[in-house]
VOGU-3710 file (C-alpha; in Angstrom, 3 decimals, decimal comma):
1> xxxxxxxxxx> 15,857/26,264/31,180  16,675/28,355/34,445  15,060/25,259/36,410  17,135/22,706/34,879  20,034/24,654/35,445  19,252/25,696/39,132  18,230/21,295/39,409  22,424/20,915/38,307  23,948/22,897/40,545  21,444/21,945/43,425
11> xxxxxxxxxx> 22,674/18,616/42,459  26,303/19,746/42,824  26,176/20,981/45,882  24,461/18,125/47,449  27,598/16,192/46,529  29,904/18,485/47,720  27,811/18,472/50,973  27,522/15,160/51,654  31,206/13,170/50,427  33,296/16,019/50,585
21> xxxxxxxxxx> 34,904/15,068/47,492  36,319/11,947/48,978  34,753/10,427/45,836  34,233/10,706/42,141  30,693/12,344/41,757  28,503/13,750/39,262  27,125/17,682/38,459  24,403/15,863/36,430  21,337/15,190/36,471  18,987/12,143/35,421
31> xxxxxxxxxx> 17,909/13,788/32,142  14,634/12,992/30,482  16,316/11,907/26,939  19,483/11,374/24,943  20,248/14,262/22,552  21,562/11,307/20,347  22,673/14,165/17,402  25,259/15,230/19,156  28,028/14,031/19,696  31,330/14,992/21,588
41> xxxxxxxxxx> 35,107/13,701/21,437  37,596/13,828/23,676  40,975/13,208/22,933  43,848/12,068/25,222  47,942/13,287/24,799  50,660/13,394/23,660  52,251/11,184/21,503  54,765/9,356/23,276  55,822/9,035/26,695  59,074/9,398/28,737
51> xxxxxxxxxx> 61,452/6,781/30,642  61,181/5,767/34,476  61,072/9,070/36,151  60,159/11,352/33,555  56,803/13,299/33,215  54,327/14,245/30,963  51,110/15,579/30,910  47,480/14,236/29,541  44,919/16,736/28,036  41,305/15,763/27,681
61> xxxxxxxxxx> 39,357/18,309/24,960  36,186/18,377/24,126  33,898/19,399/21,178  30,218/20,163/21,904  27,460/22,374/21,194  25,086/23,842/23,843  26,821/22,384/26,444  25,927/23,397/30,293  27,600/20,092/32,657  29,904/16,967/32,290
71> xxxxxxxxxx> 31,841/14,690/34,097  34,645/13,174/32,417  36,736/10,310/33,899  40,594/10,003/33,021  41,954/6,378/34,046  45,707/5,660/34,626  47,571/2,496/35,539  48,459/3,578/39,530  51,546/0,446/39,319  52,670/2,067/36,749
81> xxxxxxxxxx> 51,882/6,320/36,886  51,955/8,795/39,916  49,594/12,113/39,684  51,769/14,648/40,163  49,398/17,462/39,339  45,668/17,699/38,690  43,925/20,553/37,645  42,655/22,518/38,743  44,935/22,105/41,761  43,044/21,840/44,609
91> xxxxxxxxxx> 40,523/19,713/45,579  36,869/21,289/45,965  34,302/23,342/44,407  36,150/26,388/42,901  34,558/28,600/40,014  36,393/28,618/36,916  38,397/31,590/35,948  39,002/30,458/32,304  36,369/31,985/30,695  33,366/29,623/31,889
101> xxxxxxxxxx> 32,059/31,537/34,837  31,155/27,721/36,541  31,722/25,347/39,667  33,648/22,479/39,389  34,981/19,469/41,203  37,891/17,306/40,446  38,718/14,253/42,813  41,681/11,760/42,283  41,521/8,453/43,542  45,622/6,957/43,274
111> xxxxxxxxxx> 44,044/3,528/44,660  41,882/2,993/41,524  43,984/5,127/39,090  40,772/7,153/38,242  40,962/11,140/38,006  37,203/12,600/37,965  37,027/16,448/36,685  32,615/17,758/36,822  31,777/21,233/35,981  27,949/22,829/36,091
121> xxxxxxxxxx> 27,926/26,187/34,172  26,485/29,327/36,513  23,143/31,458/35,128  20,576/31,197/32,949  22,514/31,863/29,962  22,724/29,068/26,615  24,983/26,453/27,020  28,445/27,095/25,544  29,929/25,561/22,620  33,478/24,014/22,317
131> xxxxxxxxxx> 35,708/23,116/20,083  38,653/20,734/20,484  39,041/23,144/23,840  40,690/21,886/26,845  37,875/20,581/29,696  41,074/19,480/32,037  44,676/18,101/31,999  46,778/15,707/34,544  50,319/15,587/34,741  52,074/12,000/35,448
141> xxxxxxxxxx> 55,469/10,932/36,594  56,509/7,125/35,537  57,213/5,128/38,627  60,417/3,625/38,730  60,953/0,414/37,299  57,238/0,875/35,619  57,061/-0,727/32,263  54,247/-2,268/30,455  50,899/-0,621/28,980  50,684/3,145/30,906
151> xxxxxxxxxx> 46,561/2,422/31,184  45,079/5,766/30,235  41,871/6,076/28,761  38,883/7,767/28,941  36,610/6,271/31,632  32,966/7,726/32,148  32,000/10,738/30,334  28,606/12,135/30,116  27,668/15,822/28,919  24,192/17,642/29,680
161> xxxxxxxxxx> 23,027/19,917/27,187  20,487/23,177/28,256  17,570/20,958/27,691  19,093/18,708/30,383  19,420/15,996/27,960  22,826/13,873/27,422  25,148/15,092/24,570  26,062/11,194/22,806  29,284/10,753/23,733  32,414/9,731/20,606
171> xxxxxxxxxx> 35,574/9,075/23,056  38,784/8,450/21,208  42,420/8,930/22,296  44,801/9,764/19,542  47,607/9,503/19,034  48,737/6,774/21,458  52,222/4,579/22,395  51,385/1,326/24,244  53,950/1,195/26,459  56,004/3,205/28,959
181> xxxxxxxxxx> 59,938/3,655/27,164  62,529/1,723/29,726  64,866/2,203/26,474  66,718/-1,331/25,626  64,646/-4,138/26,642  63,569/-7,178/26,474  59,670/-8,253/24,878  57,545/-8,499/28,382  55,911/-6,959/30,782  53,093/-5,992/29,390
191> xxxxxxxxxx> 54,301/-5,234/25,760  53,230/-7,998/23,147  55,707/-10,296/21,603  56,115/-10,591/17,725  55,998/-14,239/17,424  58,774/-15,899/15,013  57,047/-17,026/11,977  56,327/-13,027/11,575  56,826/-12,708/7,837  59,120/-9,819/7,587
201> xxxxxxxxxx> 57,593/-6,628/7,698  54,654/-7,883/10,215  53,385/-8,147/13,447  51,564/-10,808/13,739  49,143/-11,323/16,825  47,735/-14,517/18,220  44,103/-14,647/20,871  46,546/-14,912/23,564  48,812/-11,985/23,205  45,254/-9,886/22,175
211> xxxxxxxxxx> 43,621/-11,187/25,342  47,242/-9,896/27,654  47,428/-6,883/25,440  43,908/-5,333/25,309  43,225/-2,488/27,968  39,876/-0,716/28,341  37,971/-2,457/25,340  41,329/-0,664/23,592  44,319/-2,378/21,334  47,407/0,038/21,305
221> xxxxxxxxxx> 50,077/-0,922/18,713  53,159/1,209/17,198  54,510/-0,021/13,849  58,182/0,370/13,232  59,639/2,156/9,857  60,199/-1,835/8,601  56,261/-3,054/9,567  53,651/-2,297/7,244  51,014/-5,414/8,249  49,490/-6,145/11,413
231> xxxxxxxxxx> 47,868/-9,945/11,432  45,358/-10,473/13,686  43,141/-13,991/14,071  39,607/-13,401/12,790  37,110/-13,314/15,761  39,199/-10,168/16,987  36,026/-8,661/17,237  35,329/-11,463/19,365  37,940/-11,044/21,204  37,286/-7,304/21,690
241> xxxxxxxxxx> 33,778/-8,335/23,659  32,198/-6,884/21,097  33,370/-3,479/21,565  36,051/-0,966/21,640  38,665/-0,267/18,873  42,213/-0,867/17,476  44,836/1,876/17,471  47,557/1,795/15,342  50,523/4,735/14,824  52,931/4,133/12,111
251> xxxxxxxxxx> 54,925/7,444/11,861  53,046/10,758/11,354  49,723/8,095/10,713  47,965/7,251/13,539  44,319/5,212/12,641  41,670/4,266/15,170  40,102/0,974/14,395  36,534/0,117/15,630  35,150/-3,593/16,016  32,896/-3,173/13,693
261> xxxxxxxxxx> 35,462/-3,686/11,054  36,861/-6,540/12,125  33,426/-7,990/12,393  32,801/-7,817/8,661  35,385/-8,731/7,676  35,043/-11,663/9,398  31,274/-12,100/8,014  32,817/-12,007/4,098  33,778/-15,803/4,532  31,499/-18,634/5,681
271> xxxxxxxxxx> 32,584/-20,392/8,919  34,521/-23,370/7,422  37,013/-20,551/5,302  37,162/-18,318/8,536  39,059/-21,280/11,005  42,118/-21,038/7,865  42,277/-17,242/7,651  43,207/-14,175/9,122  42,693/-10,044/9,048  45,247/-7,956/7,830
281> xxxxxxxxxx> 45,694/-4,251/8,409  48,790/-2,577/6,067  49,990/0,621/6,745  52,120/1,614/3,873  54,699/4,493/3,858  54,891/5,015/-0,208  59,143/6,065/-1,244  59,863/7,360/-3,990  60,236/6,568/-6,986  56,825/5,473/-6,755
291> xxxxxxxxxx> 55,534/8,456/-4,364  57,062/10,739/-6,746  55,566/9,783/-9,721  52,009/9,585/-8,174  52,259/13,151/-6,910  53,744/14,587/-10,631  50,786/13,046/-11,792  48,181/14,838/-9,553  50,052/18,108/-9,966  50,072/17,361/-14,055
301> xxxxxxxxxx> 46,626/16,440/-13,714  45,127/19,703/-11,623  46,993/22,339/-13,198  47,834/23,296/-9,682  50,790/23,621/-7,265  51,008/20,574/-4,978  53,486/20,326/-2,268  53,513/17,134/0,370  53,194/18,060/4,084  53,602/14,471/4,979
311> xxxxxxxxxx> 54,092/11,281/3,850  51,960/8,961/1,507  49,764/6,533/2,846  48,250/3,195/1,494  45,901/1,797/3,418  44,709/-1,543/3,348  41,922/-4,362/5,215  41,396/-7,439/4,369  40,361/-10,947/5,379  42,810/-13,127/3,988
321> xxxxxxxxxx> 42,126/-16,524/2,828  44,714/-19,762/2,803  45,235/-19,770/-0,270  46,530/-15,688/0,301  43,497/-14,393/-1,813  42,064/-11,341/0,010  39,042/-10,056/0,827  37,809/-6,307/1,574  34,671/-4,267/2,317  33,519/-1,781/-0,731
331> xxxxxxxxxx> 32,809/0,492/2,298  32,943/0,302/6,143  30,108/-0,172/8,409  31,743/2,650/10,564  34,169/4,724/9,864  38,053/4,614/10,911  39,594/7,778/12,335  42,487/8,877/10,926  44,786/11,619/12,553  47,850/12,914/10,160
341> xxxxxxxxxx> 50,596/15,197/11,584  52,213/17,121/8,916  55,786/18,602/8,922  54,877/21,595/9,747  55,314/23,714/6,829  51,685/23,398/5,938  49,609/26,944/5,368  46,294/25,037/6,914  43,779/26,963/4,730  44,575/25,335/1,777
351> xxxxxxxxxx> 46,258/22,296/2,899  43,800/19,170/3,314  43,413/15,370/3,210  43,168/13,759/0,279  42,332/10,147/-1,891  44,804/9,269/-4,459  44,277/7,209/-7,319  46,405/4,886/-9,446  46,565/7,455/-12,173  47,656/10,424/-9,852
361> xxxxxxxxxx> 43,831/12,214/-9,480  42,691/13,847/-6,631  39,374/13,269/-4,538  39,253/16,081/-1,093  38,256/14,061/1,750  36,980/16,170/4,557  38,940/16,923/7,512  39,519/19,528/10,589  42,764/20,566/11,535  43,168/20,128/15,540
371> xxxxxxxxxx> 46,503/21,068/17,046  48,710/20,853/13,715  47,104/17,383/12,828  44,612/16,939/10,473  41,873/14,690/11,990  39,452/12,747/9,307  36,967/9,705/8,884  37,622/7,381/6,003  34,837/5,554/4,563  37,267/3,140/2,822
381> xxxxxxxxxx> 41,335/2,557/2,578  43,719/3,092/-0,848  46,151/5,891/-1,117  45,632/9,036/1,012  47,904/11,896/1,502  48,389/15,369/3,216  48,736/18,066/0,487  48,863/21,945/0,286  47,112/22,543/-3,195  47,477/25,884/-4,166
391> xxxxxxxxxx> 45,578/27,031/-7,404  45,610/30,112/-9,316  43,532/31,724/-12,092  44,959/34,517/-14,765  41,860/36,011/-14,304  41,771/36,465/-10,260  44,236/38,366/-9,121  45,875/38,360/-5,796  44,110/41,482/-5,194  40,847/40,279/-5,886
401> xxxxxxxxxx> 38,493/40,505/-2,705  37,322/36,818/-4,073  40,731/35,574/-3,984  41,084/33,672/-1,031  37,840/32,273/-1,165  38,501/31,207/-4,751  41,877/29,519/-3,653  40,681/27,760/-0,434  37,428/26,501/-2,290  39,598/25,194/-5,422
411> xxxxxxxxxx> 41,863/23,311/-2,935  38,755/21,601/-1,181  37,729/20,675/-4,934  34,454/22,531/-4,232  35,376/24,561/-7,407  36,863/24,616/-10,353  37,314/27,057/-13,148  35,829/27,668/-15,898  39,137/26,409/-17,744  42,245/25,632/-17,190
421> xxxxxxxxxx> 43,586/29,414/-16,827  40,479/31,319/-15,739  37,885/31,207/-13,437  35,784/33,784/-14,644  34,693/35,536/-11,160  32,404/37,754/-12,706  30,189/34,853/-14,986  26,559/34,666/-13,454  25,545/31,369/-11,815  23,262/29,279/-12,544
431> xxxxxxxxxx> 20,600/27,586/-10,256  21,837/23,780/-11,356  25,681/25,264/-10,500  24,613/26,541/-7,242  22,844/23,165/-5,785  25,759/21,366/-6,992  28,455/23,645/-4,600  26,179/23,121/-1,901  26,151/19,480/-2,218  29,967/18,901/-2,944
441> xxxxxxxxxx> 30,609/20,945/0,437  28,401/18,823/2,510  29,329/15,836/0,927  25,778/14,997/0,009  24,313/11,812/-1,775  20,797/11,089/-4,164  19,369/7,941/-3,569  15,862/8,756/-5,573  14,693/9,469/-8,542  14,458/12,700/-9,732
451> xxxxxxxxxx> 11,216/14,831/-8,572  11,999/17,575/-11,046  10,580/16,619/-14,687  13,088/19,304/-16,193  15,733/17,319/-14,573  16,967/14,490/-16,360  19,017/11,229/-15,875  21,449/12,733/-19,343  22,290/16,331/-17,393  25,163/16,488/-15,129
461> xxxxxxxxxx> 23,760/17,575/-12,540  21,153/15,436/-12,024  22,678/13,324/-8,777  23,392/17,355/-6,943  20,205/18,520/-7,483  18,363/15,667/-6,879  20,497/15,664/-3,294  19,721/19,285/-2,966  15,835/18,354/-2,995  16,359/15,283/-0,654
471> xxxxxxxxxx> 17,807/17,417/1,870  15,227/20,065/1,478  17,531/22,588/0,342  15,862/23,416/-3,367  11,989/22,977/-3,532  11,610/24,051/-7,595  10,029/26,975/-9,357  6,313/25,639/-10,463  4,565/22,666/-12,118  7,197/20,303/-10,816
481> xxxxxxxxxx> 10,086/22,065/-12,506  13,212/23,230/-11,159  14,913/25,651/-14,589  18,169/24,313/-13,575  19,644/26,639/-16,160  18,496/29,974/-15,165  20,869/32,483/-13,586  20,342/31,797/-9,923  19,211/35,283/-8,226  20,846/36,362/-4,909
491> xxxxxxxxxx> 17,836/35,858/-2,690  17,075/32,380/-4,486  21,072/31,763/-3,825  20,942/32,913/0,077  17,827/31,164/0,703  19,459/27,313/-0,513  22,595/28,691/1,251  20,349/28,694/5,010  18,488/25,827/3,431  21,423/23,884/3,690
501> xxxxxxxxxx> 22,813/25,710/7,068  19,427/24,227/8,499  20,094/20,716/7,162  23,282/20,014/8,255  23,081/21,806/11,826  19,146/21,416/12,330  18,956/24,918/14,121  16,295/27,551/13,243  16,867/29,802/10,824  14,707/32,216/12,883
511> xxxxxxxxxx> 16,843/35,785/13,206  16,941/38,029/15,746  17,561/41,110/14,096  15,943/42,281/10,068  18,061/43,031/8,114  18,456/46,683/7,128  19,023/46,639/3,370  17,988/49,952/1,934  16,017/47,476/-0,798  14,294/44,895/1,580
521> xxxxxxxxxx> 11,222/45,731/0,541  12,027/44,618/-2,840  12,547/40,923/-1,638  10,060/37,861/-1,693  8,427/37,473/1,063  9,329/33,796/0,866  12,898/34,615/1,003  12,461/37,770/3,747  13,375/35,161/6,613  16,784/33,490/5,012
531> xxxxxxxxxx> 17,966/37,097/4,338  17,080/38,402/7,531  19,196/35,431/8,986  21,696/35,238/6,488  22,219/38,749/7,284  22,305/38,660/10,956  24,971/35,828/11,050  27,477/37,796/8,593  26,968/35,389/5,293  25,593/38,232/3,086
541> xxxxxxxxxx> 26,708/41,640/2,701  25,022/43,959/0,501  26,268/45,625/-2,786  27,520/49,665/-3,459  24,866/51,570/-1,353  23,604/49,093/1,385  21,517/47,551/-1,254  21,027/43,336/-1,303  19,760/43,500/-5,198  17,647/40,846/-4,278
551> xxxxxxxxxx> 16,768/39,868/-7,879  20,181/40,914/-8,982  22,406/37,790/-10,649  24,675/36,061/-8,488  28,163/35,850/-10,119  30,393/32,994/-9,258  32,941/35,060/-6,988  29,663/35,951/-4,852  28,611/32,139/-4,796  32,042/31,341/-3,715
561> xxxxxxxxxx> 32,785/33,863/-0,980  29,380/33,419/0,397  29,851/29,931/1,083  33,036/30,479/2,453  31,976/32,596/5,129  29,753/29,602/5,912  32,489/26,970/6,139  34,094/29,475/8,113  31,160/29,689/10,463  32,483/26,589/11,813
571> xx> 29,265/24,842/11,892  29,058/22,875/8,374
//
């Protein structure tokens, strides 16, 4: 590792050498491999944009693990923005005083409208992980008499992991406003015309005004209070070259689109039925009576406190025919990014995203909670909505040291209680109970048969634990069996805990440190290296007198605070 890292900042000071910085160059270099697993996003501010003269400033974040180098590009439309301020502020290789002891370079070129920001981490150390932290930000005055699309995106960005191999790169810019505000205008320059057989409540887009409108493989449209469809001809995707992606804002919803979506649709109708039809997108703000009703269901329905942070969504795609017949995808091919901003009155820990049916019940769709917005991919469109679902048991008090664990879990629908009233904190857990947690937090699917003969099609949890085994997180007792009914143990329960850990994050579980349990000797040795880990990273504490009771009965408060501490690890 210390000669890949001494190869990167060879390689940036050969560039600061010999151009001086005149132009945009690169701390990287030509790495062996793509690290294709991870990925990174970067996400481009704020949400609207000031009048002729007024300025406002662009933040590029990024998440990634194990990250040493990058060079990110920020593009601007130079007719239309000035750079009054890049940072870091002046031009050169400085080292970084913000925590990552690093060099960096940042060029601007005002000719091309391209910013360039590189940075090369210093040492031999890991690379460092971020998350949703700020890599650089640019601050922009609007020229006067500037009107149109404002042009920023993100341009080239590639990230070097340790191993000097690229970090797969997820750009997205959320949320968005197509055009600079020149208040009271005429349609034009730039901006894209509704054209008059609009249906009311539409926007309705024809291959010309897509071709005059798309910027950087990107579409950049703002509904109004009054739209709720967009109408666009069906080889968008065509149109799009094949890439690139759709955003769309309608109040505190803002959705990113990609190709892909528009491409299937297409493919639902032969090519004779496709010249006749188009896509349609609806963004639907749900009012009340309706909205209220819904939610007095789901609150009727979960026993539990529900309170709106935002507004109700319904969320539609289609390809629709002539005749006005539509038709939709069961599931995407990618998914769309959604990004909700809430009112904020929302206590994040127990406020999520979530799928609303007809009838009022709840499905948790997972989410992260970036700046005050709740950022999510949907696998489909219907009803969604930003609640704070609070749920309390008679028989966990506030005191209880399970209590917020208990609360947060409940609101992610990981679990429930044991009844309506009582959760019963102190009930053992069984082995089938525990594999089914795990999967409902990682949002895990079966697509075999079962491999445990005690397991059968007729038991509830035959689709967890037959996703626990697929993912390698349960293996079974003996002779093919898994005794999905026993009381699960607390070594059996930490070691499908790091089981899973391993699965989603694919890091080894190998720890640093034993643990010091005045008991360890009293553990498996098949378990000895989860609870060493397990241990070392904070996820297990031991009971009255240092000891782990590693054959000791889990109880359900211990299941749920355990894998709490792992959601909170920030890595799952």
């Amino acid at each position: 590792m210390a000669n890949h890292r001494k190869s990167i900042l060879h390689f940036c000071l050969t560039i600061t050498a010999a151009v001086g910085l005149a132009t945009s160059g690169s701390l990287l270099p030509v790495p062996p491999a793509y690290a294709a697993e991870s990925t990174v996003k970067l996400v481009k501010l704020p949400e609207s944009f000031p009048k002729e003269g007024g300025t406002f400033t662009a933040e590029v974040l990024v998440s990634a693990s194990d990250m040493i180098a990058g060079t990110v590009e920020l593009k601007y439309d130079p007719a239309r923005l000035e750079v009054v301020d890049a940072n870091p502020q002046e031009p050169g290789v400085q080292v970084d005083s913000g925590g990552w002891d690093a060099f960096m370079i940042q060029s601007t070129d005002t000719s091309k409208g391209l910013i360039s920001y590189s940075k090369a981490q210093l040492g031999d150390g890991p690379g460092r992980s971020f998350d949703n932290e700020l890599l650089f930000k640019a601050t922009f005055k609007v020229k006067p008499g500037a009107s149109g699309p404002h042009g920023l995106s993100i341009g080239e960005a590639k990230l070097v992991n340790s191993a000097a191999k690229y970090i797969g790169v997820d750009t997205i810019l959320v949320p968005v406003t197509p055009d600079i505000d020149r208040g009271p205008r005429s349609s034009g320059g730039g901006s894209v015309s509704v054209p008059q057989h609009a249906q009311e409540g539409q926007k309705v887009y024809s291959e010309e005004q897509i071709r005059n409108a798309l910027k950087e493989g990107m579409l950049h449209i703002s509904l109004a209070d009054n739209e709720r469809e967009l109408v666009f001809p069906p080889n968008l995707a065509e149109l799009m070259s094949g890439s690139g992606s759709v955003s769309v804002v309608k109040g505190s919803t803002a959705l990113v689109l990609p190709f892909e979506l528009f491409s299937s649709l297409a493919a639902l109708l032969s090519e004779e039925n496709a010249s006749n039809s188009r896509i349609v997108i609806r963004v639907d703000v749900m009012k009340s009576p309706e909205r209220d009703t819904l939610l007095e269901q789901a609150q009727k329905g979960e026993g539990a406190s529900i309170i709106p942070i935002g507004d109700v969504v319904e969320l539609q795609a289609a390809i629709q025919e002539k005749d006005g017949s539509d038709r939709t995808l069961p599931a995407f091919p990618k998914p769309v990014k959604l990004v909700m901003t809430g009112n904020g009155q929302a206590n994040p820990a127990i406020t999520n995203l979530y799928f609303l049916s007809d009838n009022g019940a709840l499905e948790y769709v997972k989410g992260r909670f970036e700046n005050g917005r709740l950022h999510a991919d949907l696998h489909h469109f219907s009803k969604y909505a930003l609640l704070q679902y609070s749920k309390a048991y008679s028989d966990v008090p506030q005191k209880h040291w399970a209590q917020e664990a208990i609360r947060q879990l409940s609101a992610k629908k990981i679990v429930k209680g044991v009844s309506e009233t009582n959760f019963a904190p102190e009930q053992s857990v069984t082995r089938a109970e525990f594999a089914a947690l795990l999967v409902r937090m990682l949002g895990l699917t079966s697509g075999s048969a079962s491999v445990f003969q005690d397991v059968t099609a007729d038991k509830w949890y035959y689709t967890e634990v037959n996703a626990a085994a697929e993912a390698g997180i349960v293996t079974g007792a003996s002779n093919n069996r898994f005794i999905p009914d026993a009381s699960i143990t607390r070594e059996e329960m930490v070691t499908m805990l790091i089981r899973a850990y391993a699965h989603v994050t694919g890091k080894s579980i190998q720890a640093s440190i034993p643990a010091a349990f005045a008991d360890k000797g009293q553990v498996a040795e098949w378990a000895l290296p989860y609870v060493d880990f397990a241990a070392e990273r904070g996820f297990v504490e031991g009971r009255e007198g240092h000891l782990f009771v590693p054959s000791g009965q889990a109880t359900r408060a211990e299941s749920v605070q355990i894998l709490m501490r792992l959601i909170n690890n920030g890595e799952v």
